[in-house]
Each structure stands twice: as structure tokens, then as C-alpha cells.
C-alpha positions in Angstrom: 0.0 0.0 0.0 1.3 3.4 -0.8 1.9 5.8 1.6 -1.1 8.1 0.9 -3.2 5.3 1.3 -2.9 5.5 4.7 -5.4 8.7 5.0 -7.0 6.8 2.5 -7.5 5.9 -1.3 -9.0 9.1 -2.2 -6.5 11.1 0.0 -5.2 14.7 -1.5 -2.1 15.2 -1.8 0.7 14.9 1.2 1.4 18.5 0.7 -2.3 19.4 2.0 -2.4 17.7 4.6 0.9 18.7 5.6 -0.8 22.0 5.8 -3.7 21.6 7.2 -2.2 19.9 10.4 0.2 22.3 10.3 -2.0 25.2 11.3 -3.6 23.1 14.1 0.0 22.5 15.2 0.9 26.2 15.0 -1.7 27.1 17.1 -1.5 24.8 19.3 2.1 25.5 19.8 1.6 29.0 20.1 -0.3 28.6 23.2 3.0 27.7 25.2 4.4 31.3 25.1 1.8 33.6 24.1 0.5 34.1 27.7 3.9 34.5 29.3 3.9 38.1 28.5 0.4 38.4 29.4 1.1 37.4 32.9 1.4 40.6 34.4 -2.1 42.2 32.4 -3.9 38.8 34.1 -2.5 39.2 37.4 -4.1 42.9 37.4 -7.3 42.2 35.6 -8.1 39.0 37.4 -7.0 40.9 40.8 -4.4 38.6 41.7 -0.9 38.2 42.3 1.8 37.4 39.9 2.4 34.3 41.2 -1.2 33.1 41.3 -1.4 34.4 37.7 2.0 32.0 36.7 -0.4 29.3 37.4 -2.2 30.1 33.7 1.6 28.3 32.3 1.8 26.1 34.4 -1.9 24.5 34.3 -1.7 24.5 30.4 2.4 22.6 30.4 0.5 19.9 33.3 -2.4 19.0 31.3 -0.3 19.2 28.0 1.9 16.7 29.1 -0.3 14.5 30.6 -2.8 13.8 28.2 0.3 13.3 25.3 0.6 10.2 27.1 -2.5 8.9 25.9 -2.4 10.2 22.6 -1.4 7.1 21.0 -4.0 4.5 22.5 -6.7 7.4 22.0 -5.7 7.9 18.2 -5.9 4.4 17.9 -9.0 3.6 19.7 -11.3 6.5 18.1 -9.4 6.6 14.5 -7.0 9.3 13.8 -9.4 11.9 11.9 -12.1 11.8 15.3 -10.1 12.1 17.8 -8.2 15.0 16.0 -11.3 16.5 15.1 -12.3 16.0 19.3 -8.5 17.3 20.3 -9.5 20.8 18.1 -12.6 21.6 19.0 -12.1 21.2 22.5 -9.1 22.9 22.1 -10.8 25.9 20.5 -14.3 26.1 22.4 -11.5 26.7 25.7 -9.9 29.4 24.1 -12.5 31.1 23.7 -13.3 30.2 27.3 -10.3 31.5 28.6 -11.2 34.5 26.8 -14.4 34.8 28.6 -13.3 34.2 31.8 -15.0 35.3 34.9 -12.4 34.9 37.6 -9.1 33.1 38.0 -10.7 29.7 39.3 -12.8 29.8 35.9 -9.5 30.8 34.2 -7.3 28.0 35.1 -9.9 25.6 34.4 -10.3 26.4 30.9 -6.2 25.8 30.7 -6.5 23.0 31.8 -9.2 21.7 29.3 -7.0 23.9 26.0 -4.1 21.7 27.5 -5.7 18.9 27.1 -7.1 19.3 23.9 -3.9 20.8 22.9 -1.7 18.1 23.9 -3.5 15.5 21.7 -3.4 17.6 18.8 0.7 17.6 18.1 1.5 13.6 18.4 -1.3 12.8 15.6 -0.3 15.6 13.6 3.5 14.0 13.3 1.9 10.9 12.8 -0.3 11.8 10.1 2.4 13.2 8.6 4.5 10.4 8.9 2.7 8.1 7.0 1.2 10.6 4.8 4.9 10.9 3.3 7.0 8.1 1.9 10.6 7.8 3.7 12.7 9.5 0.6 10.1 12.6 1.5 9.4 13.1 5.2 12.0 15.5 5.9 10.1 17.6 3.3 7.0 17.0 5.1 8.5 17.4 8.3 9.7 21.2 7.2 6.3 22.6 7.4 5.6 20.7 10.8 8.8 22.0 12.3 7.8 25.8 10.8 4.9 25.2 13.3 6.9 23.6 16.3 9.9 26.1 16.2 8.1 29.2 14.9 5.3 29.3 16.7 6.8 29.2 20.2 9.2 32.8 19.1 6.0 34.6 17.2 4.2 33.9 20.6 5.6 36.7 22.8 5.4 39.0 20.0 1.8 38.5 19.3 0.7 38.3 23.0 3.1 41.2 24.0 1.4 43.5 21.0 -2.2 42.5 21.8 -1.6 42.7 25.6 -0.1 46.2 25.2 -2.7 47.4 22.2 -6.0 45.5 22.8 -6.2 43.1 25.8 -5.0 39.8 27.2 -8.3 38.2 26.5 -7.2 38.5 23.0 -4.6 36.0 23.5 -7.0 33.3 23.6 -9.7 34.4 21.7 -7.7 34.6 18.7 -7.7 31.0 18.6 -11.2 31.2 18.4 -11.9 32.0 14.8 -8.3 30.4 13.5 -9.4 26.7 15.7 -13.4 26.8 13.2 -11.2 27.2 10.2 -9.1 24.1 11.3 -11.9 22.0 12.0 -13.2 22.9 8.9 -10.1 22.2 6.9 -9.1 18.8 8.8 -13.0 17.2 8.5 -12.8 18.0 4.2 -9.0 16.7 4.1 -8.3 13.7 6.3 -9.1 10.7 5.7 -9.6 7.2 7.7 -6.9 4.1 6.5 -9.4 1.4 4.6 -8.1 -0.9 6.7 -8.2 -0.3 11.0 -6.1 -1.5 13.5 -8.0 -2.2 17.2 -7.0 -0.9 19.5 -5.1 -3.3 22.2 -6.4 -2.5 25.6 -6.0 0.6 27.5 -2.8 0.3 30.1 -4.9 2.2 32.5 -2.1 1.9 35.7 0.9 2.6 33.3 -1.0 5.8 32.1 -1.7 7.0 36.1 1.8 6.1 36.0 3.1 8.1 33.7 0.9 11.0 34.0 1.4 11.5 37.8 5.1 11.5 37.0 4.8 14.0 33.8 2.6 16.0 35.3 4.2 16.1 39.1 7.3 16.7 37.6 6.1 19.5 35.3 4.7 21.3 38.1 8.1 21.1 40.1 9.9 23.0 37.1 7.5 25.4 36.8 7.0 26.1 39.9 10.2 25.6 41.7 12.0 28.6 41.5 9.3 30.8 42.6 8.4 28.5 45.9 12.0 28.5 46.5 12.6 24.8 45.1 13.1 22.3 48.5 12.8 25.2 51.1 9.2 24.5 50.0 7.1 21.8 51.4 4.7 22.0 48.3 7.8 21.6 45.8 9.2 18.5 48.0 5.6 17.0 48.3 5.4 17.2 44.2 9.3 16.2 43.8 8.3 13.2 45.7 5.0 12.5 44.0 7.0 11.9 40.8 10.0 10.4 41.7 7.6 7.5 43.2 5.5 7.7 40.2 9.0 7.2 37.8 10.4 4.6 40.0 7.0 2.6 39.7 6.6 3.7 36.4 9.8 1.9 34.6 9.2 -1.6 36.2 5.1 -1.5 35.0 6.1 -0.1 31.4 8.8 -1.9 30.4 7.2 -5.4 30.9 3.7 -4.7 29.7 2.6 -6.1 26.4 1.0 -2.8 25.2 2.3 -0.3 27.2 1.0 3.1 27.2 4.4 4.8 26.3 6.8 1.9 25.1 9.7 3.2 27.1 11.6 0.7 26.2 12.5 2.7 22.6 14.1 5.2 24.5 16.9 2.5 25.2 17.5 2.0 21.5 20.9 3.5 20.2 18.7 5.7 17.6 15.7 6.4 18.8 17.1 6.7 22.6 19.1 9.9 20.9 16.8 11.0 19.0 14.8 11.7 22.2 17.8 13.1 24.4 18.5 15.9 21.3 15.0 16.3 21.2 15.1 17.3 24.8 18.1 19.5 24.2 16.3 21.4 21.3 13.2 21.9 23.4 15.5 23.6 26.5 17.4 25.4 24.3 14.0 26.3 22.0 12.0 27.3 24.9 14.5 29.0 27.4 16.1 31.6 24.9 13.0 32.3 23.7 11.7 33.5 27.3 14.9 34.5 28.3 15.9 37.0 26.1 13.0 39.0 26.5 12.7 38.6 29.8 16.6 40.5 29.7 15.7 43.1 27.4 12.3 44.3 29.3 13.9 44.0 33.0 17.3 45.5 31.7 17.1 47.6 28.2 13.8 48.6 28.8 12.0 47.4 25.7 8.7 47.0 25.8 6.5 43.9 25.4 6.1 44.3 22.0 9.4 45.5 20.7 10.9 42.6 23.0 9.3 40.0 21.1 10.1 42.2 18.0 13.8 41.1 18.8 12.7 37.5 18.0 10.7 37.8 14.6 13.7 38.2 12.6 14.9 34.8 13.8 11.2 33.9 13.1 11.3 34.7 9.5 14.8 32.8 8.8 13.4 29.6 10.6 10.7 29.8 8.0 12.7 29.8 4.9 15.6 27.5 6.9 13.1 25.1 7.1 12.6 24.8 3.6 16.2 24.6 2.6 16.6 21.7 5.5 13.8 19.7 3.7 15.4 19.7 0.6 19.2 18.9 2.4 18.2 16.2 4.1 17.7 13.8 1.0 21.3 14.6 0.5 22.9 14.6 3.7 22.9 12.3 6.7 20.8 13.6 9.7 24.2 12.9 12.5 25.6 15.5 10.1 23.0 18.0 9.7 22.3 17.7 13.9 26.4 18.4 14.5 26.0 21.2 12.1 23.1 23.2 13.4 23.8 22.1 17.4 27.4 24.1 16.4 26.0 27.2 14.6 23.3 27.1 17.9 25.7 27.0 20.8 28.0 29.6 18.7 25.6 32.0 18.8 24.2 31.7 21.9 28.3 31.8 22.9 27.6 35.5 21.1 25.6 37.0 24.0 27.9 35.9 26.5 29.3 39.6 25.4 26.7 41.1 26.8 26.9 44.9 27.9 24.4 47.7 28.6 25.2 49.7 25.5 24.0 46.7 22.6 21.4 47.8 20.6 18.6 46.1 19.0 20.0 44.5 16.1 22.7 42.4 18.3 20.1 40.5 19.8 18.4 40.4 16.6 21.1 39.2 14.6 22.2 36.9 17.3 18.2 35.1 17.1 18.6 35.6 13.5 21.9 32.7 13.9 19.7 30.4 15.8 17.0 30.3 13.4 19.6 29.2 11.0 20.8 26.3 13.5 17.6 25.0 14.8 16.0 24.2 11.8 19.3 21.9 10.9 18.2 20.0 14.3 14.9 19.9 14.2 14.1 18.2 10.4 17.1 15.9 10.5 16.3 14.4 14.2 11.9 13.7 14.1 13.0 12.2 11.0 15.4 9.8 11.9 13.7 8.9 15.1 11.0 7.0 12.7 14.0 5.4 11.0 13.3 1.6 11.3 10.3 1.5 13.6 7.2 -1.0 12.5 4.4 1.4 11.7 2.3 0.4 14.8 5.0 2.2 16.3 4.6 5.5 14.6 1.9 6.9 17.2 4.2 5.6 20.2 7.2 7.2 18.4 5.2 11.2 18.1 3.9 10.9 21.4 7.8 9.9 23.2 9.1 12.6 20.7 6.7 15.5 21.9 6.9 14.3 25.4 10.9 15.1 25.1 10.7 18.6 23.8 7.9 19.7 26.0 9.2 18.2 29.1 12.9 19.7 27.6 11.8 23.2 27.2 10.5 22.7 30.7 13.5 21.6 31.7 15.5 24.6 30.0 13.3 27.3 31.1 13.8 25.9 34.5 17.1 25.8 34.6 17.7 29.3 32.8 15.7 31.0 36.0 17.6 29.0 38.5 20.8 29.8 37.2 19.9 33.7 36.8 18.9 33.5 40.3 21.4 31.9 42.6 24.2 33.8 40.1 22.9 37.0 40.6 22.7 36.8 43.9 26.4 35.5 43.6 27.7 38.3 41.8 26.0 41.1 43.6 27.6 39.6 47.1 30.9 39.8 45.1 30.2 43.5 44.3 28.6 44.5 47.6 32.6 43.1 48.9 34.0 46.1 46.8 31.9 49.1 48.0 33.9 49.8 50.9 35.3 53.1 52.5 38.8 51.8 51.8 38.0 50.6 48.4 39.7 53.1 46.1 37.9 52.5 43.2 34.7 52.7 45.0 36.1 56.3 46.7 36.8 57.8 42.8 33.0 56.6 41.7 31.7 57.6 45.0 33.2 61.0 44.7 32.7 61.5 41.1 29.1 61.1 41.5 28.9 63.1 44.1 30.1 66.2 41.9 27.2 65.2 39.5 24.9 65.5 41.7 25.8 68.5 43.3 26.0 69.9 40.5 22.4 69.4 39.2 21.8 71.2 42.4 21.2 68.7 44.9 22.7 69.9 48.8 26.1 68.1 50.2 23.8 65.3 52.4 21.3 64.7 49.4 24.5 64.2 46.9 26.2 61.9 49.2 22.9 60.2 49.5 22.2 59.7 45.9 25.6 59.0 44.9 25.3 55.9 47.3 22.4 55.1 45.6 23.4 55.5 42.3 26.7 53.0 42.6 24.0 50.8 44.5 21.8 50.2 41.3 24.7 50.1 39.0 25.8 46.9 41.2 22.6 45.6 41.0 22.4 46.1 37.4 26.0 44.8 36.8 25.0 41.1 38.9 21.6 41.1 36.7 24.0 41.5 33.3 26.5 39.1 35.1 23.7 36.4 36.2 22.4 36.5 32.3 26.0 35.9 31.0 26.1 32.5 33.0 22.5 31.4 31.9 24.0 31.9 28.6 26.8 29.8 29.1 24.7 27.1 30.3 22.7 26.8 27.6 25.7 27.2 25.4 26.9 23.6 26.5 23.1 22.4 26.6 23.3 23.0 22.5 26.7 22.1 22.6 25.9 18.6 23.9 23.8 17.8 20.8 26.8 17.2 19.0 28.1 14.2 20.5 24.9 12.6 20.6 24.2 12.8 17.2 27.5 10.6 16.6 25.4 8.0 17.9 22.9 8.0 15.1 22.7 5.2 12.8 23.4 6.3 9.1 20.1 6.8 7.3 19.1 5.4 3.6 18.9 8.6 1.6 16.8 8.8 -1.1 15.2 5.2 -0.4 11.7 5.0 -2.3 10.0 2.0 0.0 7.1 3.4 1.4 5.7 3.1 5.2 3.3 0.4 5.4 -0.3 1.6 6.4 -1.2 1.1 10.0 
């Protein structure tokens, strides 16, 4: 059988369907960062706190990563085309819910359901895509999915940040509202059912309590940690414990069941075992410099939302059209060599802003996104390839779910580690500061003195000079350990991309250019 007879013998063609589950992906996708910017117009129209408005994120990332674990049986059980069609519209009915919220309670239970609907959404789509493409042309295929998976996630703070600052957050989610009809409209006239149906083997109802308690335990101690103050908090160890229990049960239950509910026992393969560790990497490094560096340029530069998330469009645009180009390369070269390639032009440039001083302007940090968007894309295609390379199709479902698991609970991971670093290092770095504003610190006497003199002479009497002096050297410490904090985060995820490269040496060498098709499921 062909490999677009697995949507079905009258199936359009690949490239169409491609597209159509591309813009469900998209905005899906989008969801992830759209509302981070948003936080702080939440916090004040819902009449809450910031921190009880962060719980929008992490609600959405919980039941995101829960219900991927289900995807596979679910898409299996209901037929691809329903349950995708099930996945969108709940997905779109709360948006438009969240839009309409009443009060934060109403609010987070609306993310919870999008995150649901959401999450089941992104496996099928690969899937679909998958088979919809014979072998020689899935990284072609794969271009448009990964326009979705890497673009959406940068264009999301620019288009919350600009309709936060212009409209209102509410727009963040209704937006989805008009965008999620036209999807179901498009996915119910071009997807089709395979002639011939696999059932279902039965649901591994433990393994997926399992598995979910551990995903979902573990999401909320990433998200959550650094604002609770990570084990100084009883909530954070309660939840750390929860899903180390839940793993700990979980490996035993999984990897001796018959049908599992997520075949762990791929990730131990050499290729598909690295195809899911540089899938994490991508999603950290994905994910963490995309909230990162506006997070630097609105605290310290000053930018506004909008012009913050400006900064990342550029990068946006040459993902795009990267994307394309990668489709085309990966016929012609191996995927090992495309992964070493882009993993070195994405831990160079993130290497860039390890230069970081108050003067850059906003082309640096455009440029430097600008160099990422030309190395993730060289990642991206080449690795969700190859991690279908030589699975049986009844595999292909297990294989998108595992593969989406990694860069959501990744990009977790990375944002995570980003705000822990920027933390505990800026704390660090202002201590070593605060050691050299001393009396007997000449330095500190010249710049204690030469400020003085400015301030007096803008008028100010002797006592108010010396006291604004004081202050002044104090917030140029402070804003000295912010820059200093960001240079480290940098580093880190400079080796984080840097790591990709060695684990790509352990992918198998790929058939280019083979023209057997993927049998239908």
C-alpha cells in the first residue's frame, strides 16, 4: 500500500495535509508562550498576584503533558481523523473560554481543558504526517511541521506582548477562536480514515496513572520551583516526591507490559534513545532563549513587550525559509551530520551573548536570534526524522507521542534551569560586588566621589548628593550582577546546544533517497 493510502485511497495530496495539520500544530504551539507576556495584564485584571497568575503556564504545560501520554492508544481507539477533530474543538471552544473568563478559578480551568485538547493535537499531527509521506520525503514534510513547532513558540511573545499592550490579554485566547473553526473545517474536508483499521489493544490504565502522575508532578516542580523556593518549600518537596515515586513505579510497570502506554523501552534503543535526548536538548534550548531573552531586554534595556518579542521575529522569518532549505538537504545529507552542524551554529551564537553589555542595541540580539533560526532548523528536520528510522508502523503513534513528550518536558527543563541559574548567580555576583563598596576601596572612593560632583551639580545639597551618589553606585551593582547572572545562563545553555553534538555521533546512518514506502497502519 502506498503511503497516501494510509489517510486513504482518495487522499489529496501529502502537501495538504501537511498544511492543514500544520495550522492546528501552529496554534497549538503558540499557546505555550503567548500568555507568558500576558502574565502581568492577568495578574491585574483578574485581581491577583503574579504568582497566582504563573499558574495560567503552568496549568496548560501539566495537562499538555499529561494527556500526550494517551495520545497514541486514544488515536488508535477513536481513528485518527475523530479524535483530531475531538482534540480541536475542545481545544478551540477553551480558548474562547479563557477569553471569557470570569475569575481566575474559571481561568485556570479552561487551561486546563486547551491543555488537554492541545496536547493531543501535536502527536497525531506528526503521525499523520509520517505516513502521509513516503521515507525518501518526510523531511520535506517534516519542514512545514517543524515551521509550526519552532516558529510558533518565538512569534508567541510578539503577538501576546502586541495585543496585551494594544487590545487586551483576552485576545490571546480568543484569537484562537476563529483560526481553531477554520481548522476543523479544513481537517473534517482533508483527512481521511486508512481502509483498513487496527484495534486498539487495551488501555494500560495503571501505566498511564503512571506516567501522568510522574509527567505531570514533575512538570509542576519545574515550573513552579524557582518561585516557591525549590526544596525550602514543602509544596515543591511534596510534588518532587510524587513523581519520583510515580518514575520509580513507572519503569518496572512499562517496560514489561505487552501494550504499554508509552513503550519506554524505545528510548533504550541507540537511535531512537538519541533521537529523544536531542529532542530534549532542542526543546531547553528552544523554549529557554525564547523566554529569556525578552525577559533580559524588558527587565534591563527597557523594551517594551512588544518591541521585546520584535527582537525574536527576525529569527522567526529565517526559521521559516531554513526550514525549507533543510527539507530539501536532508535527501542529500545524513541527519548525524545535519544535527552536529546546526547544534554548532546554535551554541555559537548563543556563545555571542555571553558579550553582553548595557550599550547593545537592537540589532545584536536580533542578529544573534537571527543565527539560531539558522541552527535550529538543521536539528529539528534531521532528528523527528530519523527517530522513525526503522520502527514498524504500529510504532509511529508511540514514536510522536515519546518525541513531543521530550521537547515539551525539555523546554520545561531549560526554562527551569535558565531562572535557577539567573537567580542563585545573581545573587552570587552582587555579594561579590557589595565586597568592593567599601570606605577603603579606592575604586569605589573615585566613583563615590565623582558622583557626588554630579549630583551636586544638578543642584542637589552636600547630604542629598552623598545620599544619591550611594544610591546610584548601588543600582549600578545591581544592574551589573543582573547582566553578570544573564552571561552565565547563557553559558549554560551554550553547552546544553553544545551537547547535541556528541549525541548525534550515535545515530545510525540513514538510507537517503530510499523509495520504500511506510506500510499503512
Amino acid at each position: 500500500m502506498s503511503a497516501v493510502d494510509h489517510i486513504g485511497a482518495a487522499a489529496p495530496n501529502p502537501w495538504l495535509i501537511a498544511a492543514v495539520v500544520s495550522v492546528a500544530t501552529f496554534m497549538e504551539v503558540l499557546d505555550t508562550t503567548i500568555a507568558n507576556v500576558a502574565l502581568p495584564y492577568i495578574a491585574g485584571g483578574m485581581a491577583v498576584s503574579p504568582d497566582v497568575a504563573a499558574w495560567v503556564v503552568t496549568t496548560y504545560l501539566v495537562s499538555n503533558a499529561v494527556i500526550l501520554t494517551a495520545s497514541s492508544h486514544l488515536a488508535k481507539a477513536l481513528g485518527r481523523k475523530p479524535f483530531f477533530l475531538i482534540c480541536l474543538a475542545l481545544f478551540t471552544a477553551s480558548s474562547i473560554l479563557c477569553g471569557f473568563a470570569w475569575d481566575i478559578r474559571s481561568l485556570l480551568f479552561f487551561r486546563v481543558l486547551q491543555g488537554l485538547g492541545g496536547g493531543g493535537m501535536v502527536p497525531v499531527s506528526q503521525s499523520v504526517l509520517a505516513d502521509a509521506f513516503p521515507p525518501e520525503k518526510r523531511g520535506q514534510g517534516f519542514a512545514l511541521f517543524g515551521i509550526a513547532v519552532v516558529v510558533a513558540p518565538v512569534i508567541g511573545p510578539t503577538l501576546g506582548g502586541w495585543l496585551s499592550d494594544n487590545y487586551s490579554w483576552h485576545w490571546c485566547f480568543l484569537i484562537n477562536g476563529p483560526i481553531g473553526l477554520l481548522s476543523i473545517a479544513m481537517v473534517a474536508a482533508v483527512l481521511r480514515e486508512p481502509d483498513v483499521k487496527r484495534s486498539a489493544p487495551p488501555f494500560d490504565f495503571i501505566g498511564f496513572l503512571l506516567v501522568s502522575t510522574f509527567l505531570g508532578a514533575l512538570e509542576v516542580v519545574l515550573d513552579r520551583g524557582q518561585r516557591d523556593d525549590w526544596f525550602g518549600s514543602n509544596f515543591i518537596i511534596g510534588f518532587a516526591s510524587v513523581s519520583a515515586a510515580a518514575f520509580a513505579l513507572m519503569v518496572p510497570w512499562e517496560a514489561t507490559r505487552k501494550n504499554p502506554v508509552v513503550d519506554i523501552r524505545m528510548i533504550a534503543t541507540r537511535q531512537f534513545g538519541a533521537c529523544f535526548l536531542v529532542m530534549m536538548a532542542v526543546g531547553a534550548v528552544l523554549i529557554a532563549t525564547t523566554q529569556i531573552l525578552p525577559q533580559l531586554l524588558q527587565l534591563s534595556f527597557g523594551y517594551t513587550a512588544t518591541l521585546a518579542g520584535l527582537v525574536l521575529s527576525p529569527g522567526g522569518v529565517v526559521t521559516m525559509a531554513m526550514m525549507i532549505v533543510v527539507g530539501r538537504l536532508s535527501n542529500l545529507v545524513q541527519p548525524k551530520y545535519l544535527i552536529m552542524a546546526g547544534a554548532a551554529v546554535v551554541a555559537l551564537s548563543i556563545y555571542n551573548l555571553t558579550y553582553l553589555y548595557v550599550d547593545l542595541d537592537f540589532w545584536y540580539f536580533a542578529r544573534t536570534r537571527i543565527y539560531i533560526g539558522i541552527g535550529l532548523p538543521l536539528i529539528f528536520i534531521p532528528v523527528t526524522t530519523a527517530s522513525y528510522q526503522g520502527l514498524p508502523p504500529e510504532k509511529t503513534d508511540q514514536a510522536s507521542a515519546l518525541i513531543n513528550v521530550a521537547r515539551n518536558v525539555g523546554g520545561s527543563i531549560g526554562v527551569s534551569l535558565a531562572q535557577n541559574v539567573l537567580a542563585h548567580r545573581e545573587q552570587f555576583h552582587l555579594s561579590r560586588l557589595a565586597e568592593k563598596t567599601i570606605p577603603s576601596n579606592v575604586q569605589f572612593q573615585e566613583a563615590f566621589r565623582r558622583a557626588t560632583e554630579y549630583f551636586l551639580a544638578l543642584g542637589s545639597t552636600a547630604s542629598d548628593a552623598r545620599r544619591q551618589a550611594f544610591a546610584w553606585i548601588g543600582r549600578q551593582a545591581q544592574t551589573q550582577a543582573s547582566h553578570l547572572a544573564y552571561i552565565d545562563v547563557f553559558y549554560v545553555l551554550t553547552l546544553v546546544a553544545a551537547i547535541i553534538i556528541p549525541i548525534a555521533l550515535f545515530l545510525r546512518h540513514a538510507r537517503l533517497g530510499a523509495h520504500t514506502s511506510t506500510p499503512a497502519h
